[in-house]
RODO-2510 file (C-alpha; in nm, 4 decimals, decimal comma):
residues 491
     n   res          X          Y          Z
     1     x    -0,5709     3,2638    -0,6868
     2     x    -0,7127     3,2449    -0,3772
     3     x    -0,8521     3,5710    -0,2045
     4     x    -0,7890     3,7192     0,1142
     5     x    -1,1318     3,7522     0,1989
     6     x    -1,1818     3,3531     0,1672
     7     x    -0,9154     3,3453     0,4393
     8     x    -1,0281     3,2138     0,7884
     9     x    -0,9651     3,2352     1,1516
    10     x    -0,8591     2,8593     1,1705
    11     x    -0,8950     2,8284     1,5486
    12     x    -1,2156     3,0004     1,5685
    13     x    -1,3625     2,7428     1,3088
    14     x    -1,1773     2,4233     1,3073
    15     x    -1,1845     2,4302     1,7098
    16     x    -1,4690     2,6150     1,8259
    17     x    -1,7480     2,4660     1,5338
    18     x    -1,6277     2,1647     1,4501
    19     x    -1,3123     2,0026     1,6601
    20     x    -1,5799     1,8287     1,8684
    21     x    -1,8625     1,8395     1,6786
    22     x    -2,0155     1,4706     1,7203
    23     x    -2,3643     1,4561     1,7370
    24     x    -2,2882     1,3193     2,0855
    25     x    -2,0448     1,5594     2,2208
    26     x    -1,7595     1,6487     2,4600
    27     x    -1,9276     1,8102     2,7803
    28     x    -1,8801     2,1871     2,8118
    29     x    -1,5176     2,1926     3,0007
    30     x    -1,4602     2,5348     2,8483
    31     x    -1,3516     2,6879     3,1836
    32     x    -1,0961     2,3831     3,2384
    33     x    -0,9482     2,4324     2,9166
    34     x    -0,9538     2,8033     2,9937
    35     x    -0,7258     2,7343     3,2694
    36     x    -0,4906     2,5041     3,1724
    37     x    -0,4113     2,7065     2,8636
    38     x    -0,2524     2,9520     2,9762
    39     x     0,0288     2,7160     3,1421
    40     x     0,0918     2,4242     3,3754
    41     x    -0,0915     2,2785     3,6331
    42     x     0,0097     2,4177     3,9431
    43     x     0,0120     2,0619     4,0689
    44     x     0,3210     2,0340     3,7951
    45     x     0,5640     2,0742     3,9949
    46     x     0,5549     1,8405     4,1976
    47     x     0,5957     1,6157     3,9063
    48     x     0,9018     1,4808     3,9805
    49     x     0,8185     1,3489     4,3453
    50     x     0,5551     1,1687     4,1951
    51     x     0,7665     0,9292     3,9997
    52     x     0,8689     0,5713     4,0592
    53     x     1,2834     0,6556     4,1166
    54     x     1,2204     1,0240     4,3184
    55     x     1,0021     0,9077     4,5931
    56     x     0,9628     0,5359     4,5909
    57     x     0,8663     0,5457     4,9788
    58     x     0,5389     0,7585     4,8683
    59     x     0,4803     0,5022     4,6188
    60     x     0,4607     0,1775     4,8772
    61     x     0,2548     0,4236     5,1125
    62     x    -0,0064     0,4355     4,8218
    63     x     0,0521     0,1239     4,7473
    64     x    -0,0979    -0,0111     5,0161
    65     x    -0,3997     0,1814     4,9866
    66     x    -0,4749     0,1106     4,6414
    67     x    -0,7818     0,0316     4,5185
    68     x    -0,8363    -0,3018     4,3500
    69     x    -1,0110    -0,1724     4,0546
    70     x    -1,0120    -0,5001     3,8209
    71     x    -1,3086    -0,5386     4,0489
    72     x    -1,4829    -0,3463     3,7921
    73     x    -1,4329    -0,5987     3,5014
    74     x    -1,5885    -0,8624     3,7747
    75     x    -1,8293    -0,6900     3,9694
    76     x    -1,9783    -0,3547     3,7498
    77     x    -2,1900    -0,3046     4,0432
    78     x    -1,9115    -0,2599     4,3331
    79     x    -1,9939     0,1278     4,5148
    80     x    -1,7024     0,2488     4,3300
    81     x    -1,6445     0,5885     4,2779
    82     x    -1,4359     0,8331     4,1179
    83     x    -1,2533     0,9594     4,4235
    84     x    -1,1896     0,6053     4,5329
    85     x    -1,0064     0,5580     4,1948
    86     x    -0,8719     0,9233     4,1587
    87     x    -0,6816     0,9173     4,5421
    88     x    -0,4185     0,7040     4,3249
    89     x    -0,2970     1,0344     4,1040
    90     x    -0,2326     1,3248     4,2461
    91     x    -0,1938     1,5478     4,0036
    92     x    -0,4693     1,6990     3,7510
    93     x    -0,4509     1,6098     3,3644
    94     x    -0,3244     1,9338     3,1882
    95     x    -0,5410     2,0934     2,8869
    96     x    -0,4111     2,2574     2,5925
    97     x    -0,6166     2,2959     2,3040
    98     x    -0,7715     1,9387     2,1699
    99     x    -0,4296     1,7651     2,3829
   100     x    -0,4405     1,6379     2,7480
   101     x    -0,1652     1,5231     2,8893
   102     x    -0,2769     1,2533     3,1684
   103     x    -0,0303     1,1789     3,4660
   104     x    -0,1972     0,8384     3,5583
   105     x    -0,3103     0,5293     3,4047
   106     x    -0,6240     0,5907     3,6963
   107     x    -0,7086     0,8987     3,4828
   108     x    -0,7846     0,6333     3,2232
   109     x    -0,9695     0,3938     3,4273
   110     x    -1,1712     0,6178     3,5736
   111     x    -1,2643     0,8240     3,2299
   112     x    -1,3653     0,4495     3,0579
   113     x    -1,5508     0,3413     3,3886
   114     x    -1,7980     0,6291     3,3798
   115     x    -1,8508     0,6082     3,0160
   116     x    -1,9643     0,2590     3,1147
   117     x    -2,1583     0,3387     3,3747
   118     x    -1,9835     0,1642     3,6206
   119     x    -1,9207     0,4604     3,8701
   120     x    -2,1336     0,4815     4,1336
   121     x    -2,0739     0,8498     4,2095
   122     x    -1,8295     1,0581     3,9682
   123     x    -1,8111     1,3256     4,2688
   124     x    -1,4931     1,4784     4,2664
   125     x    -1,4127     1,3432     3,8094
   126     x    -1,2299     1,6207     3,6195
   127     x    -1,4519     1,7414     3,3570
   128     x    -1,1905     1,6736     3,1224
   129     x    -1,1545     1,3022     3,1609
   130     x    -1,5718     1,2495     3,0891
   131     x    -1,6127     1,1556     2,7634
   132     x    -1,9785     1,2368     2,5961
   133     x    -2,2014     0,9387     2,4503
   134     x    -2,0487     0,8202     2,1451
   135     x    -1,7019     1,0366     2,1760
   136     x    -1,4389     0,9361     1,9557
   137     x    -1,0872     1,0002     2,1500
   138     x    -0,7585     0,9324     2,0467
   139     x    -0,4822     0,7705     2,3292
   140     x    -0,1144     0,8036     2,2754
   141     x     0,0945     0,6667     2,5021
   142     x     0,4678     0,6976     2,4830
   143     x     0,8396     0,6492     2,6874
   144     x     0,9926     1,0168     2,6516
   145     x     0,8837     1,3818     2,5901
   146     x     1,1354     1,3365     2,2664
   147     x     0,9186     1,0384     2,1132
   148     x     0,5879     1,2552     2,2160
   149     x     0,7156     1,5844     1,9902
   150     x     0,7467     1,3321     1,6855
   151     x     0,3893     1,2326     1,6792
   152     x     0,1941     1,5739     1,7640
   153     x     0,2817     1,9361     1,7480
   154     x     0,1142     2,2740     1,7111
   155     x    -0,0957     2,2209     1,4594
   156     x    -0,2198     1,8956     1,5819
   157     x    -0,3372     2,0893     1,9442
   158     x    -0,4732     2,3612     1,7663
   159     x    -0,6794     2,2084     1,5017
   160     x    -0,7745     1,8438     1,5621
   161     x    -1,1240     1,7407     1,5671
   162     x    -1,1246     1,4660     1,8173
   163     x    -0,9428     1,4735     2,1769
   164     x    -0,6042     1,3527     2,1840
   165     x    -0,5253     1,2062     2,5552
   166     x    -0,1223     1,1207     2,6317
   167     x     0,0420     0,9423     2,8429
   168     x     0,4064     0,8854     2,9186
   169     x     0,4742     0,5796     3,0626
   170     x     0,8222     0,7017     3,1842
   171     x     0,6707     0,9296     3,4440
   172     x     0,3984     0,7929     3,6257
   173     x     0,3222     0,8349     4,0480
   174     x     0,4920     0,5443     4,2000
   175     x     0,2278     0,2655     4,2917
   176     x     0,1446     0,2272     3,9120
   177     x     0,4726     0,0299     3,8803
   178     x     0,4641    -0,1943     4,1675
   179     x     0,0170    -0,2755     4,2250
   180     x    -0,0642    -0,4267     3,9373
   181     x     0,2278    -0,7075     3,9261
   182     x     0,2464    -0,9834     4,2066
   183     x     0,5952    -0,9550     4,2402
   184     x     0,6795    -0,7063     4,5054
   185     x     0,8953    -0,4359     4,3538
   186     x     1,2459    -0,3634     4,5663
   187     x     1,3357     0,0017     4,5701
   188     x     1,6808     0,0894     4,5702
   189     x     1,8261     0,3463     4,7451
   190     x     2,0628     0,4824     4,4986
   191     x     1,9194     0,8139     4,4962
   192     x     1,8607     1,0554     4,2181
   193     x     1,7322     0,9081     3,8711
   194     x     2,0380     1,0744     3,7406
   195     x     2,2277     0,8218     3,8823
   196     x     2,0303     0,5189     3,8061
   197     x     2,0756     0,6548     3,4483
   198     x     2,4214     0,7049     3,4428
   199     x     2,4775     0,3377     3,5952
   200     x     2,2457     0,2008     3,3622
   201     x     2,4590     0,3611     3,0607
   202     x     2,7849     0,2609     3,3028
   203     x     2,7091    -0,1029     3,2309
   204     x     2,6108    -0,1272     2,9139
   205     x     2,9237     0,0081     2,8263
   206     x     3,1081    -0,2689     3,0495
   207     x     2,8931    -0,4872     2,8539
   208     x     3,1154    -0,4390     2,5338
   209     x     3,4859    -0,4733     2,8077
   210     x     3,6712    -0,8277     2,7767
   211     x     3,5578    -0,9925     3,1368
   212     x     3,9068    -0,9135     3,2676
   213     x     3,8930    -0,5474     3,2036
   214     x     3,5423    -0,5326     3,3895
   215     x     3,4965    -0,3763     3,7135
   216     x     3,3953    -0,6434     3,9820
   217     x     3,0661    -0,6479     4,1437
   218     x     2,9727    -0,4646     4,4540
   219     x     2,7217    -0,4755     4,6690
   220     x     2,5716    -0,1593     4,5766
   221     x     2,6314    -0,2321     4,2008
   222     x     2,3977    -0,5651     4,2347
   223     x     2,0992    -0,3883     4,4306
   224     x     2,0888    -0,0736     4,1580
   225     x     2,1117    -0,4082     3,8875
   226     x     1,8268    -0,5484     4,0590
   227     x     1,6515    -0,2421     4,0358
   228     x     1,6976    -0,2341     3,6731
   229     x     1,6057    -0,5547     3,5798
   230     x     1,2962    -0,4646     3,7985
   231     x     1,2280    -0,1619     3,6045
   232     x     1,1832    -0,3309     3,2929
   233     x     0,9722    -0,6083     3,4113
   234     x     0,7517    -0,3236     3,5547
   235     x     0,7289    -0,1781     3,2223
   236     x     0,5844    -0,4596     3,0851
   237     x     0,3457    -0,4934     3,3496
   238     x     0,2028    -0,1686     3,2601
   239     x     0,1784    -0,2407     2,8834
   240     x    -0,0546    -0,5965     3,0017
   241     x    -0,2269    -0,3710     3,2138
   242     x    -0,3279    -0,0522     2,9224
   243     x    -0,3485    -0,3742     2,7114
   244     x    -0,6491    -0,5060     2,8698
   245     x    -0,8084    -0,1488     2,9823
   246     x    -0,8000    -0,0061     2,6596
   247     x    -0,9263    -0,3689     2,4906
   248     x    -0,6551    -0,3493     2,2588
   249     x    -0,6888    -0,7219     2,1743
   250     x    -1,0182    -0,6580     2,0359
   251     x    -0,8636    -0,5077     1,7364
   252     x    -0,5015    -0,6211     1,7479
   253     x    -0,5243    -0,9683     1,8089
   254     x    -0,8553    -1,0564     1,6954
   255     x    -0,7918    -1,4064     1,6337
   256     x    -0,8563    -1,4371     2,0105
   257     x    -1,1804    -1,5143     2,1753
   258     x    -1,3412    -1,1824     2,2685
   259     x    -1,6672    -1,1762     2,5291
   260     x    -1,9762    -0,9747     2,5041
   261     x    -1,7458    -0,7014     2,6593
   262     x    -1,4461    -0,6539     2,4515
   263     x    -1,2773    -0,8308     2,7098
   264     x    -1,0166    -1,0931     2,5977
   265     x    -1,0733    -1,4717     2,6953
   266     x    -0,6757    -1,5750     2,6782
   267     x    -0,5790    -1,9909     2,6760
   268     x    -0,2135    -2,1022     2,7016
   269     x    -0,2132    -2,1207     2,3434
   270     x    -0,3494    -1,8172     2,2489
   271     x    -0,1436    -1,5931     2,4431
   272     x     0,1968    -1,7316     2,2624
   273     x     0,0270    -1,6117     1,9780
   274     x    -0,0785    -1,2622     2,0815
   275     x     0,0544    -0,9887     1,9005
   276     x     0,1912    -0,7086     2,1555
   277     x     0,0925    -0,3720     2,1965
   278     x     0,4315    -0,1256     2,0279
   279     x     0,5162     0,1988     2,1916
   280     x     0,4103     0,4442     2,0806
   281     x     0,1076     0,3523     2,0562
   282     x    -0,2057     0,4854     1,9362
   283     x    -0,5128     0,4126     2,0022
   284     x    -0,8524     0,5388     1,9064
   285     x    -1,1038     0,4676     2,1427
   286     x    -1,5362     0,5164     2,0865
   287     x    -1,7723     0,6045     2,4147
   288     x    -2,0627     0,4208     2,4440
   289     x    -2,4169     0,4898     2,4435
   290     x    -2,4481     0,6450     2,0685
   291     x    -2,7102     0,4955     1,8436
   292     x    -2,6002     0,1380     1,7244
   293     x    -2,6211     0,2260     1,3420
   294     x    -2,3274     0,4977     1,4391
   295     x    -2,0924     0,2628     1,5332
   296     x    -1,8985     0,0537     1,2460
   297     x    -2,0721    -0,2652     1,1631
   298     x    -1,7333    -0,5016     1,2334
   299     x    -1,3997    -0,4258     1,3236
   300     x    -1,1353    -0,3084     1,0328
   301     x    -0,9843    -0,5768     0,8408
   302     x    -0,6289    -0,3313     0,8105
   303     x    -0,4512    -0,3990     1,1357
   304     x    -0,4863    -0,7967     1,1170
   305     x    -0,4618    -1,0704     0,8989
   306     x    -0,6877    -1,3042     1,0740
   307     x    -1,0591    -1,2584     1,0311
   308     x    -1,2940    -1,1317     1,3676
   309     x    -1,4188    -1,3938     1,5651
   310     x    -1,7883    -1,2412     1,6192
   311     x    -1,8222    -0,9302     1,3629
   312     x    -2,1786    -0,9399     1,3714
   313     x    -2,1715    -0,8255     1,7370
   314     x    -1,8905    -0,5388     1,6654
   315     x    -2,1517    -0,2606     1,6767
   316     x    -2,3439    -0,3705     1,9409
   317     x    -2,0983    -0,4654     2,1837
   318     x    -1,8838    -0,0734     2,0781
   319     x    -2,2930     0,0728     2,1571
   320     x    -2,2933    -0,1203     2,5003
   321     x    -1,9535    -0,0491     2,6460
   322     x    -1,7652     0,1283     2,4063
   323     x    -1,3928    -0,0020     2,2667
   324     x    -1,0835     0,0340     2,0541
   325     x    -1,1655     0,1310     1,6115
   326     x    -0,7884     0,1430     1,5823
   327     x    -0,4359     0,0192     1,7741
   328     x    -0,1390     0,0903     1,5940
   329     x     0,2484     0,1508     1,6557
   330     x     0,2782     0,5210     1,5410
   331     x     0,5667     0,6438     1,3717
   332     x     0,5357     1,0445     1,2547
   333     x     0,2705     1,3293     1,3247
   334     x     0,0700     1,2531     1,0263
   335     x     0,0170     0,8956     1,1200
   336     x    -0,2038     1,1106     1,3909
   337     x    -0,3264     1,3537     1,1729
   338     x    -0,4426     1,1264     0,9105
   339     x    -0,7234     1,0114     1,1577
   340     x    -0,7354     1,3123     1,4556
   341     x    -0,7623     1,6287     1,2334
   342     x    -1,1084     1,6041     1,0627
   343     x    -1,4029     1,5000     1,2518
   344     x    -1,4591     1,1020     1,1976
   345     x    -1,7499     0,9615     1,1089
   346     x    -1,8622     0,5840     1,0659
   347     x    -2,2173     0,5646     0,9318
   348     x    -2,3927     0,7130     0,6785
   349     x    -2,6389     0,8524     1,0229
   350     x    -2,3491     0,9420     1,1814
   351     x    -2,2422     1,1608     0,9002
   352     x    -2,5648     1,3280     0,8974
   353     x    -2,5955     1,3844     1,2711
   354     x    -2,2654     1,5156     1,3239
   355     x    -2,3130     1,8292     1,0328
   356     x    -2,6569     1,8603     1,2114
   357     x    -2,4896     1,8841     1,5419
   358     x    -2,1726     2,1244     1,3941
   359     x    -2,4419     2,3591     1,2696
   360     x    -2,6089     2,3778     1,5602
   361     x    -2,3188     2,4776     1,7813
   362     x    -2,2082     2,7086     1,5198
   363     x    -2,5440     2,9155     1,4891
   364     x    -2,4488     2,9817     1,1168
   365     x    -2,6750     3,0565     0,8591
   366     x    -2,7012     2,7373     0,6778
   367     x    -2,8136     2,8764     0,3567
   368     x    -2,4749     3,0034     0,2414
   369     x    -2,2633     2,7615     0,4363
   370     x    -2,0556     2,3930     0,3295
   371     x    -1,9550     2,0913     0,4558
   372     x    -1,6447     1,8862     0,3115
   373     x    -1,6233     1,4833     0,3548
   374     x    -1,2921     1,4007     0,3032
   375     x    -1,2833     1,0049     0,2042
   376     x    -0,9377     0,8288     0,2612
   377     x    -0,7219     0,5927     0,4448
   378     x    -0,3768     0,6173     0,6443
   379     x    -0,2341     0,3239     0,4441
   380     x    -0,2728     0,4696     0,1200
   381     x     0,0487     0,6496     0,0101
   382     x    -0,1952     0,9839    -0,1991
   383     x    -0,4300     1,0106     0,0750
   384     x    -0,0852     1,0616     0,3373
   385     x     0,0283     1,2948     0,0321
   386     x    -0,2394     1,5280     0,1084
   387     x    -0,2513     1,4456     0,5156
   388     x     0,0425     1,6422     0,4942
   389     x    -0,0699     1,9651     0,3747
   390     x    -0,4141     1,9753     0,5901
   391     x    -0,2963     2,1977     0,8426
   392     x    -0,1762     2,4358     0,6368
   393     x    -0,4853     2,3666     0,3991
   394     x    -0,7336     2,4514     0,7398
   395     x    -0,5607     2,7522     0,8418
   396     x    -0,4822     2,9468     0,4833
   397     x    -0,6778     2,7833     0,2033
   398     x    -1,0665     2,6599     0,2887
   399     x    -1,3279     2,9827     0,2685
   400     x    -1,4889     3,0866     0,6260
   401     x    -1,8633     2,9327     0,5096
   402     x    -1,7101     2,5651     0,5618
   403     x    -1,8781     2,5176     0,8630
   404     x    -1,7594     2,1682     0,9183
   405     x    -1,4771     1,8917     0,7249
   406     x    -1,5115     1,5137     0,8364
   407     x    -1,3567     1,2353     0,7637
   408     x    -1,4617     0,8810     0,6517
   409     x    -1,1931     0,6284     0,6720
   410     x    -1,1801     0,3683     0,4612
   411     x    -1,1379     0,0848     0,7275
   412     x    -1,3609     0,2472     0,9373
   413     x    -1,6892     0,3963     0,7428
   414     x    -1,7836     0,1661     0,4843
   415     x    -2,1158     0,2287     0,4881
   416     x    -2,0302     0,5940     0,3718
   417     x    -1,7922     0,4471     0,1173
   418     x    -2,0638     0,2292    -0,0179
   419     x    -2,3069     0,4756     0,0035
   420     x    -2,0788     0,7405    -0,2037
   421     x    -1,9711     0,4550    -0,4366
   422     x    -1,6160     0,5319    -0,3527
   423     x    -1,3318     0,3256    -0,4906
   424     x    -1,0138     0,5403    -0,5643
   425     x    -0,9223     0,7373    -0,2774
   426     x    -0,8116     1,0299    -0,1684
   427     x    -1,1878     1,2259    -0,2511
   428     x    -1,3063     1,5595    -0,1208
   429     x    -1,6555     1,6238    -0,1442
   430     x    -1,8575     1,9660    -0,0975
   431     x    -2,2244     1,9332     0,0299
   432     x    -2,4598     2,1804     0,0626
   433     x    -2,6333     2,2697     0,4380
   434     x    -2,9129     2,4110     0,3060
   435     x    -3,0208     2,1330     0,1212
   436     x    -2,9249     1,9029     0,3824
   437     x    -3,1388     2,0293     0,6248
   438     x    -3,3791     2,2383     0,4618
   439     x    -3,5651     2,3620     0,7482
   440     x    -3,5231     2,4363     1,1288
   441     x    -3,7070     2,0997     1,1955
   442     x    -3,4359     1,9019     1,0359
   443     x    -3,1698     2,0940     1,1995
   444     x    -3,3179     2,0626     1,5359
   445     x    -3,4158     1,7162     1,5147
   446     x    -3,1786     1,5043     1,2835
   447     x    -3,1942     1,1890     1,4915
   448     x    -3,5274     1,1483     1,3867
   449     x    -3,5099     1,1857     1,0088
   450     x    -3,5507     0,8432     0,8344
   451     x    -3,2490     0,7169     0,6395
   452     x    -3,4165     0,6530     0,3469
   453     x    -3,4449     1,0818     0,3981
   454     x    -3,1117     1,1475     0,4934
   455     x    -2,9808     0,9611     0,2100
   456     x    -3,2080     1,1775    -0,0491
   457     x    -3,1193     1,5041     0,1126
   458     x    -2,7403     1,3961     0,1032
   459     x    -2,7412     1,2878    -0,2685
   460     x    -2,9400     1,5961    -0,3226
   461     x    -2,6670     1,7952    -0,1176
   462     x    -2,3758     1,6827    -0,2865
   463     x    -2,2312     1,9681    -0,5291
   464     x    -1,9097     1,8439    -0,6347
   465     x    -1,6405     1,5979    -0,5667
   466     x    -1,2825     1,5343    -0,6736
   467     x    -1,0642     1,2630    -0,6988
   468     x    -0,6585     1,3961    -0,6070
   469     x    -0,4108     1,4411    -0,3683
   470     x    -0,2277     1,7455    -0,4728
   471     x    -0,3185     2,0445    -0,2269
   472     x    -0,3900     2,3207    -0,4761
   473     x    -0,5994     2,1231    -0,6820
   474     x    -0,8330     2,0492    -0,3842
   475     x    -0,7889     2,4088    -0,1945
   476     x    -0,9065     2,5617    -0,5814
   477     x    -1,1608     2,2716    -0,6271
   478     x    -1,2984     2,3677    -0,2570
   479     x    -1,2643     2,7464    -0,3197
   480     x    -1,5244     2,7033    -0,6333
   481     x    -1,7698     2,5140    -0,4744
   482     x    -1,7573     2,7543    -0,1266
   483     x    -1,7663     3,0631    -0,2824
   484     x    -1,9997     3,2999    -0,4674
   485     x    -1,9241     3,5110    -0,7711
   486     x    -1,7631     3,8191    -0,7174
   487     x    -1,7921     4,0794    -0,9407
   488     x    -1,4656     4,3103    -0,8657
   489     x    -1,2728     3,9524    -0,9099
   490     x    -1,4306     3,7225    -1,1335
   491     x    -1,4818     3,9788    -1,4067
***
């Protein structure tokens, strides 16, 4: 049975110690995430004014003004700043716990654009949208708050270990539909989106009349079809456009010709044979500017059938400018979980860095304290078994001296999985901090320990693992190697 005094605070740990625990780490945005907490933006509520169908004349104004910022794929060096990108979205992302909900694709161009550098001033940049060297994010972007609630929840904004940024593509300022397509977009004026709705669902239910029982076209009835038509073709627009920003060929089409970038290099030919981007999507993105040996060596092999066209420059074009690990089509919250809830890690010197770096930010006293390495994958029908019981597993079952839980998936750490010699997955391993870094030198300094080292101490470290997938076999197998003997229970 497991005691009461092996119960933890789960958001003092899994948040404060190890949600962002990366040996290259999220910036300090404490007070921003203060803030936002405790509700919405005040900017909020003016949400709805925003939007393409409430105030479409807003949305020309600042579409004339916008900046051309594919000039950063062509000229890095243009005296671009964040403001100049930024005057496009009015409205600040809102924080709660590890999810921010963006309210413009800018908030996404500018947050990539100063990981790369390619910001001449970031004056005026949310701390929330600056991602640290080496940051592993997640992006979800979705159609409808309804599609949004199947894919996270509480558990996933109280306890994931990497930064989950949303976007709904339904409910974005204006000038993000009509900039980015050459076509000019004709507004309607219809009115409320209510009624653009309610016509929309008016004709599709025409659709199914004999043509004499239809209602003849008006005027009015061909302008709000127009707009409709338009609509969609400005929804697809904006899928091209996150396509390309987010490098989502990279990984999803990777039969393509990719640059020294990420960037795609498209042909006639091999755009009838791209693959598109499903909503809603997910999308784990890595920062650049980490070590090269913490990025993956090549791409994963799981979300393509075609092999990469340069996999010996994976790592060190993901080191340069950063890119996509993953692009899926998510369907359920544990599709997220599986790869947002522990702490990832790629390398073998990633793995080592990021305990170093938990323990650090913890201030615990190593000597009596764990780490667990949980080794799986999200297509592997045990591994989701288990994926399923984590967040009850992190708040109620795993003692208070597990200072830190990462994960190495199977498509996207195989130099752990070699390393480990791991075959049959799900595992759950229990290593030993004080053995891993047996003095304040090694803590303090953990880029700088040799691998041959770090792979000793590891080894050395290990205390246990177990091969399962059932939850109370690994909460008692992690209870046993977390916890000391206690005399008023154990005899």
């Amino acid at each position: 049975m497991l005691s009461t005094d092996d119960v933890h605070s789960p958001v003092k740990r899994t948040r404060d110690d190890c949600s962002f625990s990366d040996s290259h780490d999220t910036p300090d945005t404490s007070s921003k995430r203060g803030t936002s907490e405790q509700g919405v933006s005040p900017d909020s509520v003016a949400e709805q004014e925003n939007s393409l169908i409430f105030n479409p004349d807003a949305g020309r104004r600042k579409s004339e003004e916008s900046l051309d910022v594919h000039n950063l794929t062509t000229n890095p060096k243009s005296p671009t700043t964040a403001k100049s990108m930024l005057h496009k979205s009015t409205r600040d992302p809102v924080v709660r716990g590890a999810i921010t909900s963006l309210k413009s694709i800018a908030d996404i161009e500018v947050m990539l654009a100063a990981a790369r550098g390619e910001l001449s001033d970031t004056h005026g940049m949310s701390e929330t949208l600056r991602l640290a060297p080496g940051e592993t994010v997640m992006f979800i972007l979705y159609q409808s708050q309804n599609t949004l609630d199947e894919v996270v929840n509480a558990f996933t904004e109280e306890l994931s270990g990497m930064r989950l940024f949303v976007l709904d593509l339904a409910a974005l300022p204006a000038h993000e539909y009509t900039e980015w397509d050459s076509t000019p977009f004709q507004l309607s004026n219809s009115g409320s989106a209510h009624s653009l709705h309610k016509l929309a669902e008016e004709e599709e239910e025409e659709a199914l009349l004999p043509p004499a029982q239809r209602p003849s076209d008006t005027p009015k009835r061909r302008t709000d079809v127009s707009f409709s038509q338009q609509l969609h073709k400005a929804g697809e627009s904006l899928i091209r456009r996150l396509t390309d920003l987010l490098q989502v060929d990279s990984i999803l089409n990777r039969h393509l010709r990719i640059d020294k970038k990420g960037n795609t290099v498209r042909g006639e030919e091999q755009a009838k044979r791209k693959d598109p981007m499903m909503l809603p999507a997910m999308v784990v993105w890595r920062a650049p500017s980490a070590p090269i040996e913490e990025y993956p060596p090549a791409a994963p092999e799981t979300w393509t059938n075609t092999a990469a066209s340069q996999p010996e420059a994976f790592n060190v074009r993901m080191s340069q400018y950063g890119g996509p690990l993953v692009v899926k089509n998510v369907q359920g919250v544990d599709a997220v979980h599986s790869l947002s809830l522990w702490k990832p890690v790629f390398t073998v010197e990633h793995l080592y860095r990021t305990l170093a770096a938990t323990l650090r930010r913890a201030g615990s006293k190593k000597d009596t304290s764990r780490s667990v390495i949980y080794l799986g994958a999200s297509w592997c029908p045990p591994c989701m078994n288990i994926v399923q019981h984590l967040p009850i597993m992190m708040k109620e079952d795993i003692p208070d001296n597990v200072q830190c839980m990462v994960k190495a998936d199977m498509d996207l750490a195989t130099p752990v999985f070699q390393f480990f010699g791991v075959e049959v997955i799900p595992v759950f391993m229990v290593l030993d901090n004080a053995v891993l870094f047996p003095d304040k030198q090694s803590l303090e300094a953990a880029e700088e320990v040799p691998l041959e080292t770090v792979m000793k101490r590891i080894r050395s470290a290990e205390k246990e693992r177990k091969q399962n997938s059932q939850r109370l076999d690994i909460s008692k197998f992690i209870e046993k190697n977390c916890t000391g003997l206690r005399f008023d229970e154990d005899f």
